[in-house]
N, C-alpha and C positions, 0 to 999 in steps of 0.2 A: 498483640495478644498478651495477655498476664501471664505472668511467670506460676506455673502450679504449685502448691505449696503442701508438699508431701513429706516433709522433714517431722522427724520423730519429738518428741513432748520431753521432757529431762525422764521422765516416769519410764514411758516406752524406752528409752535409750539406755536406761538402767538392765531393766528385762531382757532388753537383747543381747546387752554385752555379759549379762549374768550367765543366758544359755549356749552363747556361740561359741564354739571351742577353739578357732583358730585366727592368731591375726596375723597378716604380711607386715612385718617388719622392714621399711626402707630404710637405709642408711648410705652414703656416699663414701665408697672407698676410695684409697689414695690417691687413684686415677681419673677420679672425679666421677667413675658410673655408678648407676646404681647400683645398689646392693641389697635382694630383696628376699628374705627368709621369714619360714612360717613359723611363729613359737606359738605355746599355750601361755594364758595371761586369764589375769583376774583385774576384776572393777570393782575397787574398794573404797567407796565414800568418793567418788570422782578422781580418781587416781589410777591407771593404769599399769598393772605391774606383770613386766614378763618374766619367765624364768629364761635362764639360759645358762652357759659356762665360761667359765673368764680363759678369756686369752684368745676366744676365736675372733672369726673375721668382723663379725658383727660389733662383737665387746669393740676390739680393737679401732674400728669406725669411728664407734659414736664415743670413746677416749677423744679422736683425736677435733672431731665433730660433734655435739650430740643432737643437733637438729634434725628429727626424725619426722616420717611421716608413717600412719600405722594404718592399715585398712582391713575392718572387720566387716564381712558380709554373707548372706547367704539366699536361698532361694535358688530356683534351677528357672520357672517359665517366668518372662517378663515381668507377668502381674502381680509375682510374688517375690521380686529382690526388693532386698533392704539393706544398709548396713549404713557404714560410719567411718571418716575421715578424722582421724587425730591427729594433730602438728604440735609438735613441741620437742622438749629438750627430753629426750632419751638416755639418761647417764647416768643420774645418781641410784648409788646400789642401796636397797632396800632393805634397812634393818628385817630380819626377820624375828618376831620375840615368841612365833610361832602359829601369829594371827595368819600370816600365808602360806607357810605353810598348808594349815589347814583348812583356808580357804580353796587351796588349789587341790586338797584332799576331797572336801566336797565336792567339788566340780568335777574333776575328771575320774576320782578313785571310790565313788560312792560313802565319802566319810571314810575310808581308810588312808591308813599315812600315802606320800607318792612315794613312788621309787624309788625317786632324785631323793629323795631327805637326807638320803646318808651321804649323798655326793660329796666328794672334799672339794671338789670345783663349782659347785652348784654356785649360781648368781640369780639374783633376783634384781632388776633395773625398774624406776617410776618413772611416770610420765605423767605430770599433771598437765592435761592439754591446755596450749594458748588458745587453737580454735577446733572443734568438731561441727563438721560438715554430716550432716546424716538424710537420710531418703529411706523413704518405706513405697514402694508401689504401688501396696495393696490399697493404700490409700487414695489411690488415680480417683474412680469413680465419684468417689463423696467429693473431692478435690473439686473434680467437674461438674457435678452439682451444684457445689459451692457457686463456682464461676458462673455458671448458667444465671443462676438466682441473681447477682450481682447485678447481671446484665439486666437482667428483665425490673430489676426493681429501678435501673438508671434510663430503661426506655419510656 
């Protein structure tokens, strides 16, 4: 049987990552486990930036590794999960010249400055993903329509 193909369009995948507020951050600590924290993040022109603070477990991780794996999703019943698989290098700190700031202002603070902004610790890390994996559910049905039709046009 055909593999269903319910992965999101670059367009969709924009939009999702525009609205969803939280992603898991994985990173391998020293001991080789995972290590897996929820930050708030922006998707700016295909670029992945989380905030966070320099010196924690996380920063510290992905210094000494920065092979990350990030996963955004949401939806509660079956037919309505979606989200999105990022891989890549999790390290480099993100000039800020203000554009994320106030990116992360829109999103989470209704266009008012964030909290963090005055932070002296505050970090901001990019990730331009090698690969994104993405699924949309909601998509089952048409998917299986799709498939149905397939068939019946090769019978």
């Amino acid at each position: 049987m055909a593999k269903l193909d319910v992965s999101m369009d670059d367009g969709e995948l924009a939009a999702f990552l525009a609205t969803t507020w939280t992603a898991r951050v994985a990173s391998t600590g020293p001991d080789g486990w995972p290590h897996v924290v929820p930050l708030w993040f922006v998707w700016m022109q295909g670029t992945l930036v989380v905030n966070t603070t320099r010196g924690n477990r996380t920063v510290r991780n992905l210094q000494a590794d920065p092979r990350s794996a990030v996963t955004i999703d949401d939806g509660e019943q079956y037919d309505e999960l979606r989200g999105a698989v990022l891989r890549g290098d999790l390290a480099e700190a993100a000039d800020d010249d203000g554009a994320i700031t106030a990116a992360f202002g829109d999103k989470y603070f209704g266009g008012n400055q964030p909290h963090f902004a005055s932070w002296r610790n505050r970090l901001f890390l990019r990730m331009e993903p090698e690969r994104i994996s993405s699924w949309d559910f909601r998509k089952i049905p048409e998917a299986l329509a799709r498939r149905e039709a397939e068939r019946n046009r090769g019978a």
